[in-house]
C-alpha positions as CSV (number, residue, x, y, z in Angstrom):
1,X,-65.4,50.4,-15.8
2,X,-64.9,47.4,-17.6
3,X,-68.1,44.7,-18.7
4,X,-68.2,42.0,-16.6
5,X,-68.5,38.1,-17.6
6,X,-72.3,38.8,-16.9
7,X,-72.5,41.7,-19.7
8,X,-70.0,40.0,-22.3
9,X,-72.6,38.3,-23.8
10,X,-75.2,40.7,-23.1
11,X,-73.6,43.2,-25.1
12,X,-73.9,41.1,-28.4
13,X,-77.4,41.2,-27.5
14,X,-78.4,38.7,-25.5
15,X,-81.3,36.2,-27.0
16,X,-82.7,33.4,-25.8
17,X,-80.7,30.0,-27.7
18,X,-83.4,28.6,-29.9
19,X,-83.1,27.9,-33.5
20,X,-85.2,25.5,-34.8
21,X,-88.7,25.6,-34.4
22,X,-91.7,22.8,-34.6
23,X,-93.8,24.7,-36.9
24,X,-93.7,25.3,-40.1
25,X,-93.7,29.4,-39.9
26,X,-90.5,30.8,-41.7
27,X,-89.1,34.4,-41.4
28,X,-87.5,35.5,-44.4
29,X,-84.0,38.0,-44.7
30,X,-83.0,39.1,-47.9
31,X,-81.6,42.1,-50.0
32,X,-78.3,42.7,-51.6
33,X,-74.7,43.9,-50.2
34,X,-73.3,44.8,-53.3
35,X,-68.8,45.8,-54.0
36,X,-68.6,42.1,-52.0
37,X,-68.3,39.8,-54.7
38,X,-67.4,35.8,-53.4
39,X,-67.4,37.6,-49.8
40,X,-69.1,35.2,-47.2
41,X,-72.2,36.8,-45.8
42,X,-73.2,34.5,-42.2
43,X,-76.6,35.3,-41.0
44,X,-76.1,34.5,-37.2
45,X,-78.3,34.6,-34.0
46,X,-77.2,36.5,-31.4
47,X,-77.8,33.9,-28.5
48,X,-77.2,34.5,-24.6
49,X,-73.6,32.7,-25.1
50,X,-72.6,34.4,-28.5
51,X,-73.4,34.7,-32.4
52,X,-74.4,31.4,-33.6
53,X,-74.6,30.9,-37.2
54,X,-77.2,29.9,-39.1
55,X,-76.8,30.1,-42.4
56,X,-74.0,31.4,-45.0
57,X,-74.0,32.3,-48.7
58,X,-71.5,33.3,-50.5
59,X,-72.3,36.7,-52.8
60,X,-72.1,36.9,-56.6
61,X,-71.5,40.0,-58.9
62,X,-75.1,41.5,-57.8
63,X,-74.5,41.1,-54.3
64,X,-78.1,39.4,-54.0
65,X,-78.8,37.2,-51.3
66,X,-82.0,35.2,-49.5
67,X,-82.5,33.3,-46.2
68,X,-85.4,31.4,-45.4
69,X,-85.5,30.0,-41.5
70,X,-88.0,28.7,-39.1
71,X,-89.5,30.9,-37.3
72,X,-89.2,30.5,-33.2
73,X,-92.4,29.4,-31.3
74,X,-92.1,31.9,-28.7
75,X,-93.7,35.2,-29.3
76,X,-90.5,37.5,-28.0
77,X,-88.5,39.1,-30.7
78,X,-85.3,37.5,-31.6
79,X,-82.5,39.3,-32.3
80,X,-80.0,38.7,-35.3
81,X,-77.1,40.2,-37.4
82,X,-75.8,40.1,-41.2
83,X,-71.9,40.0,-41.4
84,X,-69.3,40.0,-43.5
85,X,-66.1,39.8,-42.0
86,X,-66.3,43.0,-39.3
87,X,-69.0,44.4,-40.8
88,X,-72.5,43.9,-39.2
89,X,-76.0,45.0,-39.3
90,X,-78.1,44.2,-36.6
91,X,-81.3,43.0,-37.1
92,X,-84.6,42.1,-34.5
93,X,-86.6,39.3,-36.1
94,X,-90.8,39.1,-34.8
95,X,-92.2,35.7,-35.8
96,X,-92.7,35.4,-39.2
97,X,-91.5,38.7,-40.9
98,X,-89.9,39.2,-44.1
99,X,-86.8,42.1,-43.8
100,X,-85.3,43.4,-46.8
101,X,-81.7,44.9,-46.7
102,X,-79.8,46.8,-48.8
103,X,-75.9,47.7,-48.7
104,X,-72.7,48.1,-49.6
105,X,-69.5,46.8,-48.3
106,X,-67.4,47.8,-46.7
107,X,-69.8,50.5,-45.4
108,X,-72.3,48.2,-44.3
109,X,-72.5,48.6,-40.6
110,X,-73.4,52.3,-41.2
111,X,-74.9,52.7,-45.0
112,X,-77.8,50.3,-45.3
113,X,-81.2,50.4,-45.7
114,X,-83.8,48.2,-43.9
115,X,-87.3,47.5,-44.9
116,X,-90.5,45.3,-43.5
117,X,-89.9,45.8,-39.7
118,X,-90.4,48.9,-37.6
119,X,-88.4,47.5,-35.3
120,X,-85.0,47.0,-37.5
121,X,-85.9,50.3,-38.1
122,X,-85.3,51.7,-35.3
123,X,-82.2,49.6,-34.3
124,X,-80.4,51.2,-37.3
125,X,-81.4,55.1,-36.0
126,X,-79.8,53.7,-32.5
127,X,-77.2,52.3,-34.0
128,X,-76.2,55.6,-36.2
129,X,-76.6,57.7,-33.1
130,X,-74.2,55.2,-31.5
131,X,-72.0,55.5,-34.4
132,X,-72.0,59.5,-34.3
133,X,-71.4,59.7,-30.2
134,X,-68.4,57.4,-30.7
135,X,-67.0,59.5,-33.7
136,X,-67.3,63.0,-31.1
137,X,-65.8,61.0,-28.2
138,X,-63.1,60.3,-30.2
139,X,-62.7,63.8,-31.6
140,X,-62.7,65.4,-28.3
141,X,-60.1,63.0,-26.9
142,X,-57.8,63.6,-29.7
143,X,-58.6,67.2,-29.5
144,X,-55.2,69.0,-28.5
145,X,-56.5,71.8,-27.4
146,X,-58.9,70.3,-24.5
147,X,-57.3,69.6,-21.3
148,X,-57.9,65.9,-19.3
149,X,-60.0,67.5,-17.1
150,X,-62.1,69.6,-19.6
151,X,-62.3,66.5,-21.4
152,X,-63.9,64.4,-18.7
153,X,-66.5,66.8,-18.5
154,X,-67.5,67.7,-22.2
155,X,-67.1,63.3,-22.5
156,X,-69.8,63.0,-19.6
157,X,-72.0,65.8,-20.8
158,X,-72.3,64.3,-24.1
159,X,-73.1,60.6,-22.8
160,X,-75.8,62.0,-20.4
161,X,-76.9,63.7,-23.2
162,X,-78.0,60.8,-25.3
163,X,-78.4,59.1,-22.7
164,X,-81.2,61.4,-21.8
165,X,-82.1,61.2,-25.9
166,X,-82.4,57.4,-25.6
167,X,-84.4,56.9,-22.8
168,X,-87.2,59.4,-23.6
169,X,-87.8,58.9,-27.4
170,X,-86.6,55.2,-27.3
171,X,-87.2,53.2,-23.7
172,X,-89.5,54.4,-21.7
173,X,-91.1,55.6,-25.0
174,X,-92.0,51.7,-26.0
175,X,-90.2,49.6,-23.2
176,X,-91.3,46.8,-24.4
177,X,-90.3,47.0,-27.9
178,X,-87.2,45.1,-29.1
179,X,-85.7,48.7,-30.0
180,X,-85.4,49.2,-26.1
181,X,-83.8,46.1,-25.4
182,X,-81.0,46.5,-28.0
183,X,-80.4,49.9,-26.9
184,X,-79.8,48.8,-22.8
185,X,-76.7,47.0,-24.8
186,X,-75.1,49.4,-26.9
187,X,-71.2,50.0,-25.7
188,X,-69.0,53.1,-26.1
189,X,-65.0,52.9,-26.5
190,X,-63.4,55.1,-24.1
191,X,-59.2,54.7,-24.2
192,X,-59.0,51.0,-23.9
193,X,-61.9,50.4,-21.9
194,X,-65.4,49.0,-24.0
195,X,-67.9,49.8,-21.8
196,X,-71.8,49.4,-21.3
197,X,-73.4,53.5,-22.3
198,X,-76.6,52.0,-19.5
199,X,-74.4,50.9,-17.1
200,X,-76.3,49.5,-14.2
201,X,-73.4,48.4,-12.2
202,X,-72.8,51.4,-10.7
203,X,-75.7,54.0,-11.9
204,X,-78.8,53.7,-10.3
205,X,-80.8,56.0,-12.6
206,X,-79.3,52.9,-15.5
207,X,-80.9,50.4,-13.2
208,X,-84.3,51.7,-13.1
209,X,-83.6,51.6,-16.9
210,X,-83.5,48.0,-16.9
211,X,-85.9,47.5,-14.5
212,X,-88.6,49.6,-16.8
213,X,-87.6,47.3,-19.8
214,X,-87.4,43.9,-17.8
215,X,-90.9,45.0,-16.3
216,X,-92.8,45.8,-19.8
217,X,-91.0,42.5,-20.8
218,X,-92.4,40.4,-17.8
219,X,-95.9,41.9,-19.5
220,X,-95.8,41.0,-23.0
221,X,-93.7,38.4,-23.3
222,X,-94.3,36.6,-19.7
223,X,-91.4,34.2,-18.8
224,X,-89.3,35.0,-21.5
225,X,-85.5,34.1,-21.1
226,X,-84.6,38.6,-22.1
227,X,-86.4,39.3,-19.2
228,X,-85.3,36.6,-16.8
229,X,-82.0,37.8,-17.8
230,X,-83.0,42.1,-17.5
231,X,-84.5,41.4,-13.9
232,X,-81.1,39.7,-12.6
233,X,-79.5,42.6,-14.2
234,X,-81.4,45.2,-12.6
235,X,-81.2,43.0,-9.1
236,X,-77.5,42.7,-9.3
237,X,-77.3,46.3,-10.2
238,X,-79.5,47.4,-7.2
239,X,-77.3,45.4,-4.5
240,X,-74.3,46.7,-6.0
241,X,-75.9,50.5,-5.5
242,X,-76.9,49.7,-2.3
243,X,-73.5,48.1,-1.3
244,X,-72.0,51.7,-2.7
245,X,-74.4,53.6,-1.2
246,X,-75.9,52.1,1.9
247,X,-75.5,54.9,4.3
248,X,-77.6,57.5,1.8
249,X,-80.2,54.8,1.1
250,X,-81.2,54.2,4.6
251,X,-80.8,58.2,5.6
252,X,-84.3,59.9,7.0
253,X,-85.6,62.0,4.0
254,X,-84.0,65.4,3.6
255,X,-86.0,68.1,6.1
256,X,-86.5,70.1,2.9
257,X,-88.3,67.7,0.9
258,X,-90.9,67.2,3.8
259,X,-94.4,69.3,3.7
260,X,-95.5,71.3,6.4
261,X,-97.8,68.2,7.2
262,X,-95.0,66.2,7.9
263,X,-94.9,63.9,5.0
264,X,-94.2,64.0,1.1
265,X,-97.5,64.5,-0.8
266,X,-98.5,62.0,-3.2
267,X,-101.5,63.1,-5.7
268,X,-102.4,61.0,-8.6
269,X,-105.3,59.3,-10.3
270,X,-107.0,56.2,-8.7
271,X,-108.0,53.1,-11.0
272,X,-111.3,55.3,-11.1
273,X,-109.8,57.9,-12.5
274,X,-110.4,60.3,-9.2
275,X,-107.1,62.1,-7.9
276,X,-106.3,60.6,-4.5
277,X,-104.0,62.9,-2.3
278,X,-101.7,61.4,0.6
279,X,-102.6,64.0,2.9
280,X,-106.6,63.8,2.9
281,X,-105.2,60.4,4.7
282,X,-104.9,62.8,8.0
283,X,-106.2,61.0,10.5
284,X,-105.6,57.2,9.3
285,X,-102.4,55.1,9.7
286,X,-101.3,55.0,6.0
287,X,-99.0,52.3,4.6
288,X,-97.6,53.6,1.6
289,X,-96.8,51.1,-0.8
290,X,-95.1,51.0,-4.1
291,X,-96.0,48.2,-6.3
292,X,-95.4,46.3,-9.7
293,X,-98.2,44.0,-10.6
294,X,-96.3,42.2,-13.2
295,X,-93.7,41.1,-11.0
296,X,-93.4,37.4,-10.1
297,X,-93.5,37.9,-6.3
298,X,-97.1,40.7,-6.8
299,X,-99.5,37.9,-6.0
300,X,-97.3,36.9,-2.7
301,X,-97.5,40.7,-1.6
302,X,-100.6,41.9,-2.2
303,X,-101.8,38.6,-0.3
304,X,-100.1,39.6,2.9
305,X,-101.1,43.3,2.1
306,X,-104.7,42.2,2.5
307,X,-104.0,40.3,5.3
308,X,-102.9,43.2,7.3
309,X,-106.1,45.4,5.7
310,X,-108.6,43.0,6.6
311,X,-107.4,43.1,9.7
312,X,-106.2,46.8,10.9
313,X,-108.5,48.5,8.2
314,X,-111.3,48.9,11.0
315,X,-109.0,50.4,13.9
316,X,-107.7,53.3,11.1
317,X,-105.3,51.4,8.6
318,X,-105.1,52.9,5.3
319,X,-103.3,51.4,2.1
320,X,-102.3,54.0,-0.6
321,X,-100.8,51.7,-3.3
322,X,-98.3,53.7,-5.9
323,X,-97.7,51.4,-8.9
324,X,-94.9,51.6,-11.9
325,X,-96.5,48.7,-13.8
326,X,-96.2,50.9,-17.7
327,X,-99.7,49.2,-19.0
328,X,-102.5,51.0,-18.2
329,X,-104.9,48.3,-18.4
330,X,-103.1,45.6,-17.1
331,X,-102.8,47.9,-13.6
332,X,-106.9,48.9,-13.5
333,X,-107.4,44.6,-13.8
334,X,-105.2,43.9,-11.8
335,X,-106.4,46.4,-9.6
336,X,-110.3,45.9,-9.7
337,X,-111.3,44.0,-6.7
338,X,-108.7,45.5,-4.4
339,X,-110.1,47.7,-1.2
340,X,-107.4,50.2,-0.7
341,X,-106.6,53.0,-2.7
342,X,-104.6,52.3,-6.2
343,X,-102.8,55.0,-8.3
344,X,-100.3,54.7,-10.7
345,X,-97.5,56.7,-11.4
346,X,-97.6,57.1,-15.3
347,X,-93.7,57.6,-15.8
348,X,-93.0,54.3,-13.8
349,X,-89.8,54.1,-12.0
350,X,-89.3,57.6,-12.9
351,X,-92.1,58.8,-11.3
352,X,-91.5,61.9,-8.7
353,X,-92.9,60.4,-5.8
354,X,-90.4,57.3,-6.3
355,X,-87.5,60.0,-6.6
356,X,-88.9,62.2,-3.7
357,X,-89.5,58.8,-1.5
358,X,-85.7,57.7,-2.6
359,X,-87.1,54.6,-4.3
360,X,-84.3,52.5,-4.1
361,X,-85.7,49.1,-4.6
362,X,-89.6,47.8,-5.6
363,X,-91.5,46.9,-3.7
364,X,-90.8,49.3,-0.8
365,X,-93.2,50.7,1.6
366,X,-93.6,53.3,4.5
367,X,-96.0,53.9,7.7
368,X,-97.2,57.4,8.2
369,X,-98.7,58.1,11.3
370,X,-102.0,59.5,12.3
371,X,-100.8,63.1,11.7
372,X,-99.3,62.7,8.4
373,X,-95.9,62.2,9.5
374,X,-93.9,59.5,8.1
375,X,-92.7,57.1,11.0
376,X,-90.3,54.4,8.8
377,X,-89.8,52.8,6.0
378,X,-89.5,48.8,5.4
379,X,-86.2,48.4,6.2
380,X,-86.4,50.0,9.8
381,X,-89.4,47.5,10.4
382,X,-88.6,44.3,11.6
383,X,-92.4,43.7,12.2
384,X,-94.8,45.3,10.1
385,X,-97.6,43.9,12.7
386,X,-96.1,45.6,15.7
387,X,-95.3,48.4,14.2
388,X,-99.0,49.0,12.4
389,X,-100.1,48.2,15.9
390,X,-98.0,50.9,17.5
391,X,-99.3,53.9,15.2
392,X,-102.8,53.2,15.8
């Protein structure tokens, strides 16, 4: 499971390569790393093709140091580390903040304390819990006393584990926080092998991962290089899954998942607040569509999508629109004038009717027929026209 050419860089936390500025706005780093007397301390940027440095000092008895750059016009976080020889701390920079550290070397990477930025904050809890999943990895694999296969197990317990930890209290928590984005990256050593803990390669629950962050990214910080770089992550990942798994992708949906009406129910709130339920539909033609409004392609879709309403919606055509989009209010405007019916799953891609539908990919729709029984999904249609036309 090795990191690809594509994650190399990643891994050091990719960043968008930008490090001058036409304003005057400065961010300011400073602190002390004291026991590191004439040691070289680099600050560098942690661009898409590597750490770049920007500026260097060299440290006197007091350890005392002081960096003053321009701050980047773009409004996305950059991301940065203090080093000193293989010692780091990583750092997220937002505009024009002013981060104190303080440390000692060579315990640095681990012992330090960070102040002026919730965000650096955070990135030293990850990193510590990083630190501490390594240091049991490691234990259990020197253990003598646990076999390989025993091993395996208690290795992958413990990774799904914090992964589980991660995700819930860090991600999908505050996708778009710069937190999130540095955890997607974090690595663990397993024998020789340095690999991605999120790996969405060849996990598909890790995809949906980066999907929520590159998502909530596409939000806040609209056409930002991070998420440009997160969605062909997530894309890659997903064909590679469906490469892997193609036969169970494009399976009929288990018998025992399906309701006695024929089809998966669906109940969540409408923009409106009212809970709409997939199987007070009886009677129409329902196209079942799941949606993310801040995607590049939304406007396209929902275009055609109201192509095909305007014209079917008299004969018995119903649209019952899931979406994943994580901002509340971005999904009720986007969402206002809009003639179908619009609910929102509030756990995004990790939403039970995306798991009971096998999501695989968004956007994805179905057609369920007039007596609640689902007919297809999108990639058994070769024309959604005919096949709308067919049902009613």
């Amino acid at each position: 499971m090795k990191i690809s050419r594509i994650y190399s860089a990643a891994v050091i936390m990719v960043a968008a390569l930008a490090l001058t500025s036409c304003n005057n706005k400065k961010f300011h780093i400073n602190g002390n790393i004291t026991e590191a007397q004439d040691s070289m301390l680099y600050l560098e940027n942690l661009s898409l093709n590597g750490p770049v440095k920007i500026d260097s000092v060299k440290l006197g008895e007091d350890g005392s140091f002081a960096f003053e750059e321009n701050a980047m016009d773009s409004i996305t976080p950059e991301f940065y580390r203090l080093r000193i020889a293989n010692q780091s701390i990583n750092l997220s920079i937002d505009s024009t903040e002013t981060v104190n550290v303080k440390a000692a070397y060579p315990q640095m990477s681990y012992k330090y304390e960070v102040e002026g930025s919730e965000n650096c904050s955070k990135i030293k809890e990850l990193s510590l819990k990083q630190m501490t999943l390594q240091s049991n990895i490691n234990g259990i694999i020197k253990s003598p006393n646990i076999g390989v296969d025993s091993m395996d197990v208690i290795v992958a317990r413990m990774l799904a584990a914090y992964k589980q930890d991660v995700k819930t209290n860090y991600i999908f928590k505050e996708p778009m926080k710069a937190s999130s984005y540095y955890a997607l990256f974090q690595t663990i050593q397993l024998g020789n092998t340095n690999s991605l803990i999120f790996n969405p390669r060849n996990n598909k629950d890790d995809v949906k991962v980066f999907a929520a962050v590159a998502t909530s990214w596409d939000t806040y910080y609209p056409g930002a290089e991070r998420g440009k770089n997160l969605h062909n992550i997530a894309i890659e990942g997903m064909k590679d899954i469906r490469i892997i798994d193609r036969q169970r992708a494009q399976q009929q949906i288990e018998a025992s998942k399906v309701s006695v009406n024929g089809c998966i129910e669906i109940a969540l709130q409408d923009n409106k607040g009212q809970v709409r339920r997939l199987s007070d539909l009886t009677g129409k033609v329902v196209l079942l569509d799941f949606h993310i409004f801040a995607s590049n392609e939304s406007t396209k879709r929902i275009m055609m999508l109201r192509e095909l309403y305007n014209k079917y919606h008299a004969a018995g055509l119903e649209i019952y629109q899931v979406s994943v989009d994580p901002d509340e209010h971005f999904w009720k405007t986007s969402t206002a004038a809009l003639p179908w019916i619009c609910v929102r799953e509030e756990n995004g891609i990790q939403g039970t009717s995306l798991q009971l539908y096998n999501v695989q990919s968004i956007p994805t729709f179905f057609l369920i027929d007039r007596s609640n029984t689902l007919r297809a999904r999108d990639i058994q249609i070769k024309d959604i026209d005919a096949a709308i036309k067919n049902l009613l």
